[in-house]
Backbone bond lengths (Angstrom), bond angles and torsions (degrees), N, CA, C in turn:
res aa  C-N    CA-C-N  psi(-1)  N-CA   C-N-CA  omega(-1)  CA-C   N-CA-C  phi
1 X - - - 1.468 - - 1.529 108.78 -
2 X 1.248 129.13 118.46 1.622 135.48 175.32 2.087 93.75 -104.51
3 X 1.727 85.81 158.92 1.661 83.49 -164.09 1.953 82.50 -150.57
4 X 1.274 121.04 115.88 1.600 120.99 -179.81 1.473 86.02 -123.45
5 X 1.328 88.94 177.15 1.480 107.52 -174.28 1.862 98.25 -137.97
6 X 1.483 120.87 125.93 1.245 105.67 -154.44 1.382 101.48 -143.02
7 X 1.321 125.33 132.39 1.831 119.73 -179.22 1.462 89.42 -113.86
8 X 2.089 87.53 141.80 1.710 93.48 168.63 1.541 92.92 -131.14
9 X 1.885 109.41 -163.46 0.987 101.37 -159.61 1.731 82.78 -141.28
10 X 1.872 117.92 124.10 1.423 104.76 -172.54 1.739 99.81 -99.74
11 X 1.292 112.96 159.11 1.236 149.36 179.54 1.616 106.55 -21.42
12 X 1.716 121.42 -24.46 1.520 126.37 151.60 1.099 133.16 -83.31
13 X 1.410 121.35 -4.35 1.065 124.80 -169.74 1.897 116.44 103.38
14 X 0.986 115.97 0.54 1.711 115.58 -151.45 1.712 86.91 -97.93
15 X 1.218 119.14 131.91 1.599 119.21 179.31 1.725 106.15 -95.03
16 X 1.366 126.77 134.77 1.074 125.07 169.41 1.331 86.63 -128.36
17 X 2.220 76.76 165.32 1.205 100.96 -168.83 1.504 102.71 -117.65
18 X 1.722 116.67 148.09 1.896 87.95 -165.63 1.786 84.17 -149.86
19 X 1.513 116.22 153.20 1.045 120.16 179.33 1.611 114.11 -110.29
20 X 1.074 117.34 129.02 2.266 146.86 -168.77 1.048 92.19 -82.13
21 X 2.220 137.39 110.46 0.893 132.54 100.77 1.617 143.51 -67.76
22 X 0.929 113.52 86.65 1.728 101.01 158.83 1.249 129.49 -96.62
23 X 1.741 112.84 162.27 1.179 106.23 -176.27 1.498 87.81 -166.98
24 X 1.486 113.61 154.59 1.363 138.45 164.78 1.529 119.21 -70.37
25 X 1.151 132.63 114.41 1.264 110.47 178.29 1.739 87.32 -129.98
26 X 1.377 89.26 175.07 2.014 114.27 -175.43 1.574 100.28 -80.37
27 X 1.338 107.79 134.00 1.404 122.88 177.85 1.840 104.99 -85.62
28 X 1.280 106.58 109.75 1.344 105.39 164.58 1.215 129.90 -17.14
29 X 1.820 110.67 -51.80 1.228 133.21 179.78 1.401 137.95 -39.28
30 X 0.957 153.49 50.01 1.744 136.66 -109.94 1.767 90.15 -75.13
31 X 0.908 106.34 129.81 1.557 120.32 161.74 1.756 102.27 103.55
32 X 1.152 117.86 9.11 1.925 116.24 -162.70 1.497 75.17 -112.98
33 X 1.376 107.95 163.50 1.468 150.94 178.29 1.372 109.76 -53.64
34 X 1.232 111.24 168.30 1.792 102.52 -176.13 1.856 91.32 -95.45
35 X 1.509 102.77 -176.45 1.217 101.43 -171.35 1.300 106.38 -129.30
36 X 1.646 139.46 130.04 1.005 145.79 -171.49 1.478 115.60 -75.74
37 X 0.877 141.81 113.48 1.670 143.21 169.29 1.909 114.11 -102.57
38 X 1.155 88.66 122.46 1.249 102.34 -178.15 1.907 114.20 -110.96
39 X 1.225 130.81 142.03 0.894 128.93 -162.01 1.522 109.07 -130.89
40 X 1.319 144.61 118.35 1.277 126.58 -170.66 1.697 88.91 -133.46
41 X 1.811 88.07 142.93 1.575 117.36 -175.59 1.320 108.80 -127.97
42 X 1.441 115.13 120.62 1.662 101.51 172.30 1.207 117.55 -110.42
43 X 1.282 128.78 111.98 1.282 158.07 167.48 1.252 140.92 -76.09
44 X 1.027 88.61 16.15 1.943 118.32 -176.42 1.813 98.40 -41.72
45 X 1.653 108.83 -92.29 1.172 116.37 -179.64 1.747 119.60 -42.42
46 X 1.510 96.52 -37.06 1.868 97.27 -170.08 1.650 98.09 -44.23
47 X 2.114 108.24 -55.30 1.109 114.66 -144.80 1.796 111.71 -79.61
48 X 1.805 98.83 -5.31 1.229 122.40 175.06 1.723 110.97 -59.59
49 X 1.257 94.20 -52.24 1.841 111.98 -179.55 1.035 100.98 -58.95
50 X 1.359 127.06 -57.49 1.780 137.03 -174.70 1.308 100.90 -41.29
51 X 1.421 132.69 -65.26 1.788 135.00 -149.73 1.364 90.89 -79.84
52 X 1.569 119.02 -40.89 1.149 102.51 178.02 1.700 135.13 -74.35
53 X 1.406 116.42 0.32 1.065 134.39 -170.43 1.593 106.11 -87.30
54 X 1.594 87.97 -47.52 1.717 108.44 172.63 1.469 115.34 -50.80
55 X 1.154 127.22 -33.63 1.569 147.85 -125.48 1.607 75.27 -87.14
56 X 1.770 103.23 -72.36 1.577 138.87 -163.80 1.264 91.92 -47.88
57 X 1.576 134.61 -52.43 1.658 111.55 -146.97 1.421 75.61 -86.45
58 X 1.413 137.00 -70.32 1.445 117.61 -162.27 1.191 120.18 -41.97
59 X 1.225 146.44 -40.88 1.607 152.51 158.68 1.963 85.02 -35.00
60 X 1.135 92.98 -71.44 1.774 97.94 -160.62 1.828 94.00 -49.04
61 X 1.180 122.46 -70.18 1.382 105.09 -173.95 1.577 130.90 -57.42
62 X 1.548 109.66 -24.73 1.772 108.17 168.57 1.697 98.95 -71.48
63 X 1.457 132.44 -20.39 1.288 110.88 157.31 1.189 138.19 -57.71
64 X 1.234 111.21 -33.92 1.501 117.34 -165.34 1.634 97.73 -103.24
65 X 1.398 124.65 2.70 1.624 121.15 164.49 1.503 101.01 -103.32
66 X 1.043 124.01 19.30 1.617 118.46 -159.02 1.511 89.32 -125.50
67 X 1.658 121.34 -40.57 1.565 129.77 -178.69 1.653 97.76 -84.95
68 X 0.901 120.67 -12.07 1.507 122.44 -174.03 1.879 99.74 -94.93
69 X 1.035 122.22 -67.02 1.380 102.27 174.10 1.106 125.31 -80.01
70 X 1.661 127.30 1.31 1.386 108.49 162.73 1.584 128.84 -98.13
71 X 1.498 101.68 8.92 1.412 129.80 169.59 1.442 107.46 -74.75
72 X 1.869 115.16 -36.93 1.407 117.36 -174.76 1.699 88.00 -69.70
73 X 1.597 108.76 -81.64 0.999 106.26 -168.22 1.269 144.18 -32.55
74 X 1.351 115.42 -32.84 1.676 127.09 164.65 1.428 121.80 -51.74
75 X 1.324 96.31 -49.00 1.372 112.46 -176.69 2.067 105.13 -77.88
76 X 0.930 126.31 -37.29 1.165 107.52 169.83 1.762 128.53 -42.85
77 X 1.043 118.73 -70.84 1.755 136.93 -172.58 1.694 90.77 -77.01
78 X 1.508 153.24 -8.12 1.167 159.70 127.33 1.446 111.38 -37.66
79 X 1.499 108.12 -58.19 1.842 116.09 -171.43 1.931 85.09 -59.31
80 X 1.269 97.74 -69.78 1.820 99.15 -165.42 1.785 114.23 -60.09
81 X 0.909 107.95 5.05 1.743 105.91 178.84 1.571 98.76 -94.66
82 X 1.630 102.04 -35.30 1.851 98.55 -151.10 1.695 91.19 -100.15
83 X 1.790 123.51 -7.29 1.366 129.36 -168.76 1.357 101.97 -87.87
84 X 1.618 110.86 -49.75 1.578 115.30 173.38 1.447 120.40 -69.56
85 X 1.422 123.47 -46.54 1.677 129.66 175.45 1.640 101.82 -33.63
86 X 1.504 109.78 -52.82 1.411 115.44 -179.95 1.541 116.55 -42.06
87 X 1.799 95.30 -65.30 1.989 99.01 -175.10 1.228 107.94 -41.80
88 X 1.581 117.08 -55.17 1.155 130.41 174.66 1.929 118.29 0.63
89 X 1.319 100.01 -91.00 1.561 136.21 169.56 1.703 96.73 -55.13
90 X 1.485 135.84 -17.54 1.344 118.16 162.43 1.641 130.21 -102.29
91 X 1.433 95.07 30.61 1.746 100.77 -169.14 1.731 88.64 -165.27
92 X 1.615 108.72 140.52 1.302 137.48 -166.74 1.602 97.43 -114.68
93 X 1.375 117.95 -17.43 1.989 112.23 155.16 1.127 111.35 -50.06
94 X 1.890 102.30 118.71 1.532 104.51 167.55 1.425 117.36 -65.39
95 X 1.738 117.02 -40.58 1.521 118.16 178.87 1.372 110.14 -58.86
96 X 1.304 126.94 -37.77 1.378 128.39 -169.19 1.643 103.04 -65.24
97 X 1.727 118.09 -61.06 1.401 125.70 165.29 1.100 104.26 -9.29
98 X 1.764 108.72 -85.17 1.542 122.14 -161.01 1.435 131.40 -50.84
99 X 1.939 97.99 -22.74 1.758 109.00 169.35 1.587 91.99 -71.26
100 X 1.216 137.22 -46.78 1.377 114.81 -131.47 1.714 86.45 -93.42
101 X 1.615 133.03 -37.90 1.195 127.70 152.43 1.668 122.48 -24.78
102 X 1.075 109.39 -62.68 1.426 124.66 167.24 1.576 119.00 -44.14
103 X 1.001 104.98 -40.95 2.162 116.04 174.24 1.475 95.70 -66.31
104 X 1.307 107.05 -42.13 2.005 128.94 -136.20 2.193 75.45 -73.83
105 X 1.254 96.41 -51.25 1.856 99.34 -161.23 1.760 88.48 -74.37
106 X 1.155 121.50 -53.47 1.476 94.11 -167.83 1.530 122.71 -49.88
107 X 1.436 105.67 -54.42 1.608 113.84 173.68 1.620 110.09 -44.00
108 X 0.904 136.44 -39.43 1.623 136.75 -168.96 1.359 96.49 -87.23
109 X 1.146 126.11 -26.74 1.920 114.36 171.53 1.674 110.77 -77.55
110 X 1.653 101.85 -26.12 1.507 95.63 -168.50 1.572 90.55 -94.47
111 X 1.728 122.39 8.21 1.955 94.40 168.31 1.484 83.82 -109.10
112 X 0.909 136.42 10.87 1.202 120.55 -178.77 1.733 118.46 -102.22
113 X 1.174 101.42 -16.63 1.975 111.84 -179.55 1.751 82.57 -98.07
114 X 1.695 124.12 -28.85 1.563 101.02 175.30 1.645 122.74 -74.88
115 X 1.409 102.41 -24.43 1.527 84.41 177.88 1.504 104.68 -105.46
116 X 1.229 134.60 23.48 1.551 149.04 127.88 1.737 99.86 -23.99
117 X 1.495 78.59 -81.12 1.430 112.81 -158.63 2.219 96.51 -40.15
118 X 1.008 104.69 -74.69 1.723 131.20 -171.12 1.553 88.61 -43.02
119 X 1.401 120.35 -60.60 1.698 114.20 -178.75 1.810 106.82 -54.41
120 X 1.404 105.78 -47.62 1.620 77.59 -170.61 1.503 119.88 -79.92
121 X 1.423 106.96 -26.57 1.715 112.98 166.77 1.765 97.87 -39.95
122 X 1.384 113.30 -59.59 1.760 98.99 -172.99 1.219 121.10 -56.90
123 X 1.238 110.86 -23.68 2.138 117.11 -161.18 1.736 82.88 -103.68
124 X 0.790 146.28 26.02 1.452 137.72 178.17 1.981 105.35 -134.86
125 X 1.506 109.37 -26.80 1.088 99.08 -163.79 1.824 72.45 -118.94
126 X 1.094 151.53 27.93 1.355 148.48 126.44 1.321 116.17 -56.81
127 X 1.446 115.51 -59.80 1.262 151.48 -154.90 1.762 118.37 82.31
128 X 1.535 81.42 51.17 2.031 93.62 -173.54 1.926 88.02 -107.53
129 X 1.146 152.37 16.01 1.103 131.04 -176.95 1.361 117.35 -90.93
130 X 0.934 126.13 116.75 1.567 134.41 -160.50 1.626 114.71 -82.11
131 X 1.167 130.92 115.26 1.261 144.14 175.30 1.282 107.46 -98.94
132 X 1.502 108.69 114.95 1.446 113.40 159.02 1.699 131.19 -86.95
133 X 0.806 146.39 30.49 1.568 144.18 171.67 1.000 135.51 -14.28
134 X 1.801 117.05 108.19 1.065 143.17 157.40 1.532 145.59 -133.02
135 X 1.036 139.47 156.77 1.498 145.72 -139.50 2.053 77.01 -87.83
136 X 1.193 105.44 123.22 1.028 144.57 178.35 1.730 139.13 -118.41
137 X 1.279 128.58 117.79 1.318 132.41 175.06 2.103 104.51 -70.07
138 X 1.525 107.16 112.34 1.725 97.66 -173.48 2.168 104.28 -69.35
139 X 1.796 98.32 -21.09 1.486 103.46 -176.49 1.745 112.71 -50.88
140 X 1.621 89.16 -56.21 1.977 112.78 -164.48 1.940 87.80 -61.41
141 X 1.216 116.57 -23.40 1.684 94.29 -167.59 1.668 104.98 -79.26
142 X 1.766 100.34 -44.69 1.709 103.76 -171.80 1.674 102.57 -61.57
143 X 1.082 114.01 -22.81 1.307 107.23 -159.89 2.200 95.97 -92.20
144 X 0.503 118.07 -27.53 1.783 123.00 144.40 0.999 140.47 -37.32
145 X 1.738 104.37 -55.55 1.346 119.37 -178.44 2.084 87.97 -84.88
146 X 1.096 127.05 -37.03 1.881 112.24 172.73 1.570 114.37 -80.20
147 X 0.988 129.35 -12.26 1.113 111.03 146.73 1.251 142.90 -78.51
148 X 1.760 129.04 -26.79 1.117 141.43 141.91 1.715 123.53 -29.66
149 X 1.562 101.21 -44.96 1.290 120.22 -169.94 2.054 109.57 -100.21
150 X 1.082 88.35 -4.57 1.748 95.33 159.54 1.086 111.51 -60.61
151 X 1.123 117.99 -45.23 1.866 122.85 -146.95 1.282 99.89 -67.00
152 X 1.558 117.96 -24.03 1.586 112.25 -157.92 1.281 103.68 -115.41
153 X 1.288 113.85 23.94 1.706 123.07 -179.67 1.807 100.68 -75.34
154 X 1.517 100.79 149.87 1.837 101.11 163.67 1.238 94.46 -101.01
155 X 1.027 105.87 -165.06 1.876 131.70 -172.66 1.660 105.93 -87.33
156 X 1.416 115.35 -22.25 1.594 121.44 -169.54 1.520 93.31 -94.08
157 X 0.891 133.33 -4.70 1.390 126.39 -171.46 1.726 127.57 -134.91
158 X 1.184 121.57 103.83 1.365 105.90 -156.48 2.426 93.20 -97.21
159 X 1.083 84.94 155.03 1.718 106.81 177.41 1.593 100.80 -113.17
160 X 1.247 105.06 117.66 1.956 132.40 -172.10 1.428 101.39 -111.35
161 X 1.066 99.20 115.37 1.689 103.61 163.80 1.619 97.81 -150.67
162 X 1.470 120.39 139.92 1.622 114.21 178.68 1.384 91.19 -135.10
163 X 1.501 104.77 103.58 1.469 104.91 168.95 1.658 133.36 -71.31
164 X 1.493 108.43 -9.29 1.179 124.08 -178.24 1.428 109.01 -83.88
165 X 1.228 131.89 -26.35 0.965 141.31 -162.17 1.721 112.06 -118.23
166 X 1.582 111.28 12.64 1.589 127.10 159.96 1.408 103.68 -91.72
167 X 1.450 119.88 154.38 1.154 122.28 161.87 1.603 126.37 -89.08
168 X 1.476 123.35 169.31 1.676 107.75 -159.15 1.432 83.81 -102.76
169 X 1.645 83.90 120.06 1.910 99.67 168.67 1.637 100.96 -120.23
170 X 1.469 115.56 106.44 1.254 125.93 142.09 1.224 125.70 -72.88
171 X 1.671 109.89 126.05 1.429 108.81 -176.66 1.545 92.40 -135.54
172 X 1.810 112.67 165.54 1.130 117.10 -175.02 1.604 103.92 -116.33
173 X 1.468 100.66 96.74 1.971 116.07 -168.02 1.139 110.83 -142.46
174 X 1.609 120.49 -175.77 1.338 122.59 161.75 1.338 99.04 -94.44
175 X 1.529 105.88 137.66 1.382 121.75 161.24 1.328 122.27 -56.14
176 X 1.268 104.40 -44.53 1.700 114.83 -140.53 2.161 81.74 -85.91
177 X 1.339 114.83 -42.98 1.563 87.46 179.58 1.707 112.84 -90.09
178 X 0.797 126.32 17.91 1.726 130.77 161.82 1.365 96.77 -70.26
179 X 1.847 100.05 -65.82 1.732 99.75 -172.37 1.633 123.27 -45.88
180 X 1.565 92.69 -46.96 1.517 97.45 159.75 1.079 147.82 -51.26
181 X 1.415 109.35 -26.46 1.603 113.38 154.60 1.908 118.82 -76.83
182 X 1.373 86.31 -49.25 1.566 83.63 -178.76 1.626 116.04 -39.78
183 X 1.691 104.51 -52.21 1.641 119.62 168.92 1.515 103.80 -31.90
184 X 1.433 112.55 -84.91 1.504 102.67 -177.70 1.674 134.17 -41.70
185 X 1.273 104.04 -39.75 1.442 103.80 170.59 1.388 121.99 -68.63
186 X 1.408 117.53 -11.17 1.390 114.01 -174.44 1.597 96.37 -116.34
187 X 1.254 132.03 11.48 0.927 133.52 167.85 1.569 119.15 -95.59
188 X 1.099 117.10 -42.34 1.482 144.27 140.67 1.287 118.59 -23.60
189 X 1.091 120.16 -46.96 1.312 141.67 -170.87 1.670 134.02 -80.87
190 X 1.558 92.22 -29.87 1.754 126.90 176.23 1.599 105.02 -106.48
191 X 1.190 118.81 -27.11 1.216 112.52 151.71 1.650 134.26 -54.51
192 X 1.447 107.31 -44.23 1.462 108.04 -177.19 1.184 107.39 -124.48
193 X 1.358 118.32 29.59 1.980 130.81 152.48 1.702 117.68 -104.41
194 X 1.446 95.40 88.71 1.405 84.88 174.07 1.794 122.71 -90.47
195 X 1.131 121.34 -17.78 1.337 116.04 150.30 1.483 123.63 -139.92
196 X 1.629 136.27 160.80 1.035 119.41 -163.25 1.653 121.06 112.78
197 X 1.314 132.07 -159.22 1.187 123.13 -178.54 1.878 124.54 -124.66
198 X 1.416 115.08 171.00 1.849 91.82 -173.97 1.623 66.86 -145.70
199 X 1.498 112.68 130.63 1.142 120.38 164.23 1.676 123.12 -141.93
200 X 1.561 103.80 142.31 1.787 104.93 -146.53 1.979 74.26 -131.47
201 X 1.666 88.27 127.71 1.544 117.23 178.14 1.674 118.70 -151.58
202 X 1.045 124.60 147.96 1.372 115.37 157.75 1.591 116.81 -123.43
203 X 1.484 95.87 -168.92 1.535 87.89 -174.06 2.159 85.65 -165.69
204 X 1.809 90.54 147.30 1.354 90.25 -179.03 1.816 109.66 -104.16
205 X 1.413 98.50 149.69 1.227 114.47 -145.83 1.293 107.53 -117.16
206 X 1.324 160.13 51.62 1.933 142.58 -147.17 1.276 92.54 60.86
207 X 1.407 96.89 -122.84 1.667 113.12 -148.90 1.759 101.80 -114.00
208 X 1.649 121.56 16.47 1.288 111.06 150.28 1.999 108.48 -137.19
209 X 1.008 113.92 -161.37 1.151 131.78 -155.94 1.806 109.88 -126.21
210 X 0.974 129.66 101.21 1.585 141.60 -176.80 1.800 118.58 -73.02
211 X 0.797 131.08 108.07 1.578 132.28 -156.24 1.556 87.38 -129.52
212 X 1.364 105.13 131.59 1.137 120.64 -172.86 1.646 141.58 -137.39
213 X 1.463 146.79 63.89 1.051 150.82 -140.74 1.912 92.84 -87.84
214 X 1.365 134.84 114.34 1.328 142.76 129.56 1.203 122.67 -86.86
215 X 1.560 111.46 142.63 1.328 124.62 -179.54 1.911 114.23 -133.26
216 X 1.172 119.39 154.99 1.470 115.17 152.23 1.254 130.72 -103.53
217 X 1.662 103.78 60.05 1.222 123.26 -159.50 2.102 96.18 -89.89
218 X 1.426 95.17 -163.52 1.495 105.63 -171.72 1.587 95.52 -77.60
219 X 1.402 137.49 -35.03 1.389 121.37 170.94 1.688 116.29 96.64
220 X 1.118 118.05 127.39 1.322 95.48 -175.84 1.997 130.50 -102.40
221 X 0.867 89.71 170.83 1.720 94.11 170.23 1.223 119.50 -53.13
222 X 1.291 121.19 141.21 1.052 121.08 173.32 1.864 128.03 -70.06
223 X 1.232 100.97 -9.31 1.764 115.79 -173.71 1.722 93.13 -94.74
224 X 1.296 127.92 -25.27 0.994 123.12 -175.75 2.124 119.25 -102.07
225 X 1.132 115.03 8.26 1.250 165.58 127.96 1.637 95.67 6.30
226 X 1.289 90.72 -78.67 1.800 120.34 -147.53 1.816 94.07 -77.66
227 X 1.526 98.58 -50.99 1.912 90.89 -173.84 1.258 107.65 -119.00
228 X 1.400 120.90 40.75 1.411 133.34 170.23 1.771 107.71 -53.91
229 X 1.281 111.03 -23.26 1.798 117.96 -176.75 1.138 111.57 -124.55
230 X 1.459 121.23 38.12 1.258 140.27 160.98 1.513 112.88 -110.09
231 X 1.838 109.44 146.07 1.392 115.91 -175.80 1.372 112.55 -73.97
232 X 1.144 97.10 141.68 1.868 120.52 -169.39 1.307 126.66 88.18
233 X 1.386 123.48 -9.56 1.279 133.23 -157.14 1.636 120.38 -94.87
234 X 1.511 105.87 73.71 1.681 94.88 176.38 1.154 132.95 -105.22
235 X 1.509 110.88 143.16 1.501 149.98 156.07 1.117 109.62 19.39
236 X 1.529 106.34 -55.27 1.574 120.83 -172.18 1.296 109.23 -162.16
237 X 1.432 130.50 128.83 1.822 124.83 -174.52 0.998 115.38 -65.57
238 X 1.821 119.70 -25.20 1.277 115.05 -162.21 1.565 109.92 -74.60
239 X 1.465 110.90 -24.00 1.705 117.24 -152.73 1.605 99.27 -94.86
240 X 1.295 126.86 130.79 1.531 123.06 179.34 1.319 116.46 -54.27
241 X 1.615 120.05 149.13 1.339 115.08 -175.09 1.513 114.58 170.73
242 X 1.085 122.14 159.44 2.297 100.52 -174.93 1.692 79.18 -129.87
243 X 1.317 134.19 11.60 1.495 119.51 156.25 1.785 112.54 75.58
244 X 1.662 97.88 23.46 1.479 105.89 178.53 1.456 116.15 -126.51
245 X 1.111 89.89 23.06 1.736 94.50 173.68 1.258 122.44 -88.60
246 X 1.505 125.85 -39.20 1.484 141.67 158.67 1.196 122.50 -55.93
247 X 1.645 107.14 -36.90 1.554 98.34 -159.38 1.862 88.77 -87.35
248 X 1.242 132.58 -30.72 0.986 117.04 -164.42 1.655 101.78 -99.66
249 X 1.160 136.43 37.40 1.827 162.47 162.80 1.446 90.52 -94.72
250 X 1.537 110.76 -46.88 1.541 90.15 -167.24 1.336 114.97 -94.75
251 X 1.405 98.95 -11.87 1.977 93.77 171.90 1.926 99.51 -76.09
252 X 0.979 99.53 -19.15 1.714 78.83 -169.41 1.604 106.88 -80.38
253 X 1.396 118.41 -25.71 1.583 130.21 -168.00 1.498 89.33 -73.69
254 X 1.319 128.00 -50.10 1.646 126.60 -152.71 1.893 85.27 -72.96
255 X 0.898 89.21 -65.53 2.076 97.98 179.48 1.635 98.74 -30.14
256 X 1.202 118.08 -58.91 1.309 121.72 -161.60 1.819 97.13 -68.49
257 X 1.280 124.85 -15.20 1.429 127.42 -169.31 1.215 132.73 99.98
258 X 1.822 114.99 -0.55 1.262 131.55 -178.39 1.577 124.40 -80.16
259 X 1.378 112.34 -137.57 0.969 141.38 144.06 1.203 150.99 167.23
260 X 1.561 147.58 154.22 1.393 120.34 -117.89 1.874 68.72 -139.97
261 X 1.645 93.36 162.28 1.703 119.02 168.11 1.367 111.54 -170.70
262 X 1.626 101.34 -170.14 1.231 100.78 -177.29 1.524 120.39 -155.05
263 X 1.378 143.72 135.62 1.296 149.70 -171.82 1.335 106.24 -98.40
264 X 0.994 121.30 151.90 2.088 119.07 -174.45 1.552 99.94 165.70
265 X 0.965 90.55 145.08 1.693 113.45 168.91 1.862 106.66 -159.65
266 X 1.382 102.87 124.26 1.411 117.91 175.92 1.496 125.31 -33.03
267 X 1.099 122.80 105.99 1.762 134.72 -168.16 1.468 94.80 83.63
268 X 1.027 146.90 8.06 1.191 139.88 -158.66 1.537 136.32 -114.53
269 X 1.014 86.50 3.70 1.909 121.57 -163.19 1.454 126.35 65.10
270 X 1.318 118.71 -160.24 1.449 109.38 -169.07 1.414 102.61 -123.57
271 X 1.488 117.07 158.68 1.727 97.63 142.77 1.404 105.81 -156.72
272 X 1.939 108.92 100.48 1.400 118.89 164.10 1.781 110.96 -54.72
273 X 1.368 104.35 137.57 1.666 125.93 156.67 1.613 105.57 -105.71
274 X 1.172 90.93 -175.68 1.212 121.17 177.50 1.930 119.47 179.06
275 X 0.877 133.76 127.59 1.686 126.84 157.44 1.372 122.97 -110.22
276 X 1.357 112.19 163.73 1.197 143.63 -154.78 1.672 115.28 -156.02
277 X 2.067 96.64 95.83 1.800 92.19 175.75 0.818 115.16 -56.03
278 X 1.676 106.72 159.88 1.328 117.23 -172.30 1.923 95.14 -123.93
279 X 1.058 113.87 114.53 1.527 124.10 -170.21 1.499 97.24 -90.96
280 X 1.678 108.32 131.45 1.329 107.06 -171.91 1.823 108.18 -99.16
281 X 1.226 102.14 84.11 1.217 116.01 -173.61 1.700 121.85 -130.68
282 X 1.172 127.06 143.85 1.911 109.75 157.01 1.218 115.53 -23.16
283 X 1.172 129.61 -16.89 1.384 111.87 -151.55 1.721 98.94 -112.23
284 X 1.343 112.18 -39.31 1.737 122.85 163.36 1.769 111.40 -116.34
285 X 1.858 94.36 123.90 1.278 106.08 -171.79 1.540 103.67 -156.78
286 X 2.059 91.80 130.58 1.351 97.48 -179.77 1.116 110.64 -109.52
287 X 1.509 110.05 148.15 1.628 106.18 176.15 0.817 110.05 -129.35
288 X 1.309 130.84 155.36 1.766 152.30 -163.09 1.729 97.86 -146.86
289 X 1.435 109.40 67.17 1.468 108.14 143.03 1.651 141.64 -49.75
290 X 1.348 101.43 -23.95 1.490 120.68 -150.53 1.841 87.14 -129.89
291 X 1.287 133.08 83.27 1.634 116.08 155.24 1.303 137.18 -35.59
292 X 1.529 107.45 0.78 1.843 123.17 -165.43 1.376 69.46 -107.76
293 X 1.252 151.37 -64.47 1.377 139.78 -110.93 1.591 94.35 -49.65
294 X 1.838 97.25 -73.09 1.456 107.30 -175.10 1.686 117.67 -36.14
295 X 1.077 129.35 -49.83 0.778 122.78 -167.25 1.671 118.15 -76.92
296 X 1.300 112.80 -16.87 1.326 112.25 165.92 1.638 141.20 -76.03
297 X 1.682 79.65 -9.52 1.561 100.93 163.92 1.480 112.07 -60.88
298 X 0.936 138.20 -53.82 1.432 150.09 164.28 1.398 110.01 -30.87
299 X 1.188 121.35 -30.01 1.513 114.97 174.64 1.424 116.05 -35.09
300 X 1.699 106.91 -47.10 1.811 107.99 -155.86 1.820 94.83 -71.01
């Protein structure tokens, strides 16, 4: 007995789904051939209920892994806000104060970019995230998002950006989530570069625009490669993080019409992309005053 499971497609277009018995059976006949029996089941709707059943528990289980690590995560930089506030109030050292102040501000930025993070994952995977659009300089934004991201440079690590030496790409987008990606990628980036350089460039490409954060950071694995822009998934266990910063970079890039990746090899550094069409209209316009320009992008 063989048993397939087989979709066709009828004469309107409507696909069913239908289930293959065969089987050999004994020919009455004495001396004739056996006789094939075939059995057909259509299972269209059954197998309809099934995917959809599937749909629900997986929904139901990325819930309950989604309340499960952001229960860890909350509660981490929570334990150290409400553990240090305490020492705080038990010691009259101003230097000592100012360390435990100092813990007190980091932890409250890292619950505060996490439940950032958790609000826009919801308004994005609603489809409530609000895009504002306007005719935009792509130079004035990168050069925003590196100055923002100066501040948190060490001394072992220098941050490269040469705005003179980008070309002027007007595009007609929201700023504020470009910047937002750029932010994360260059945040990403100073995190797991401890000496060496993190340098953010683009370069124009056909008919979109290549944005680019490299680092000589720690670099990643190759097994981790594949779902590096998937939720929960970090970089490295040791370094803090709830693993929603990437995946929701790439919902905003695909939204925006792009698309985002990544280059890496282990010890080796990184180098996030991302693109951004470039609509050949008044409204998005590139210019190449300078024939070196492009090519000086290539420097980094």
């Amino acid at each position: 007995m063989v048993k397939e499971m087989v979709e066709y497609e009828k004469p309107n277009g409507e696909v069913r789904i239908v289930n293959i018995v065969r089987l050999l059976i004994t020919n009455p006949d004495p001396g004739a051939s056996p006789l094939l029996l075939v059995m057909l089941n259509d299972i269209t709707e059954q197998r309809q209920d099934q995917l959809a059943l599937m749909k629900v528990q997986e929904a139901d289980k990325m819930k309950n892994a989604f309340i499960a690590n952001m229960s860890h995560e909350i509660r981490t930089p929570l334990n150290a806000i409400v553990g240090f506030a305490h020492l705080v109030t038990e010691t009259t050292n101003a230097s000592e104060q100012r360390e435990y102040f100092s813990i007190i501000n980091k932890n409250c930025d890292l619950l505060l970019k996490l439940i950032n993070d958790i609000l826009d994952l919801s308004k994005i995977e609603s489809g409530r995230l609000n895009y504002n659009v306007s005719e935009v300089e792509l130079r004035d934004i990168c050069q925003e998002a590196y100055v923002v991201q100066s501040l948190k440079m060490t001394s072992d690590v220098a941050l490269l950006y040469n705005s003179v030496a980008m070309p002027s790409v007007r595009l007609w987008i929201d700023p504020h989530r470009v910047e937002q990606v750029l932010l994360n990628l260059l945040s990403n980036a100073i995190k797991f570069t401890s000496k060496g350089f993190i340098s953010l460039f683009y370069e124009v490409e056909d008919m979109f625009v290549r944005v680019s954060v490299m680092d000589t950071g720690i670099g990643i694995s190759e097994e981790k490669l594949e779902s590096v822009f998937e939720r929960f998934v970090k970089l490295d266990d040791f370094y803090q993080g709830a693993g929603l910063g990437l995946p929701i970079c790439k919902m905003i890039v695909e939204q925006l019409g792009g698309e985002i990746g990544v280059r890496s090899e282990l010890g080796k550094g990184s180098t996030f992309w991302f693109t951004l069409p470039l609509v050949v209209t008044d409204k998005a316009v590139v210019e190449k005053d300078d024939p070196s320009v492009l090519s000086e992008c290539q420097l980094y």
